[in-house]
C-alpha positions in Angstrom: -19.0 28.4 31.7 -18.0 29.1 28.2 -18.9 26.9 25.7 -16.6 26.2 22.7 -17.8 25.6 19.5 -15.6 23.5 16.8 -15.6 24.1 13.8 -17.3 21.6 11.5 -16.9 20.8 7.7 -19.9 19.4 6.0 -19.1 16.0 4.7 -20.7 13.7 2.4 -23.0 11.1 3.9 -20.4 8.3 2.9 -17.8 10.0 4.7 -19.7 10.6 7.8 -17.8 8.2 9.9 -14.2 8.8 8.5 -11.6 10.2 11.0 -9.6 10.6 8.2 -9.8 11.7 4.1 -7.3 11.1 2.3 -7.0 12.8 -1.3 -5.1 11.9 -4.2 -4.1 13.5 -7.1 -3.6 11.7 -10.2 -0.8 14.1 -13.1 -0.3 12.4 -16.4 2.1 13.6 -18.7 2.4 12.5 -22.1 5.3 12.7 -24.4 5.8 11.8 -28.3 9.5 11.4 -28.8 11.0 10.5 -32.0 12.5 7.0 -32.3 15.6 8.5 -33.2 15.8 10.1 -29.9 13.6 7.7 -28.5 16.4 5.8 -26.1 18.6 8.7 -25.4 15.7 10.6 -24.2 14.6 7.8 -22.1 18.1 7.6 -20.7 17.5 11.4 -20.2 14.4 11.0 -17.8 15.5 8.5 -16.0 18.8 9.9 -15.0 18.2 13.1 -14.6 14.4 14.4 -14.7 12.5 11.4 -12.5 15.6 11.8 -9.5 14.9 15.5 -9.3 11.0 15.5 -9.6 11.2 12.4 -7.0 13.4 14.4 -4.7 10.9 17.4 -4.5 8.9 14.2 -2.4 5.8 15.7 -4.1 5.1 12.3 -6.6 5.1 9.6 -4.7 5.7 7.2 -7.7 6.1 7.1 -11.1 5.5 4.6 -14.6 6.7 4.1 -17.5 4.2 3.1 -20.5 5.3 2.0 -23.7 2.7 1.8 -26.5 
């Protein structure tokens, strides 16, 4: 009989038990906009750039943050 051996990944102690890792990757992008263009741009992004970057199904969400 031949025996198979599988292949094994060395894990960190806390992840010992996990059938399953997940990883996430967290892409911030900030942008200074003048006010003048402030709302148009806005417009912009929300129209045009977040459908297409949503539709590439690589971001799986995305924020807005006003400050």
């Amino acid at each position: 009989m031949i025996s198979q051996s599988k292949e094994t990944t060395k894990r960190p102690t806390y992840l010992a038990n996990c059938a399953f890792v997940s990883y996430m990757i967290l892409y911030n992008t900030t942008y200074s906009v003048a006010n003048e263009v402030a709302s148009d741009w806005l417009r912009w992004m929300k129209l045009f750039f977040l459908p297409a970057a949503m539709a590439t199904h690589l971001p799986i969400s995305h924020r807005f943050y006003d400050y």
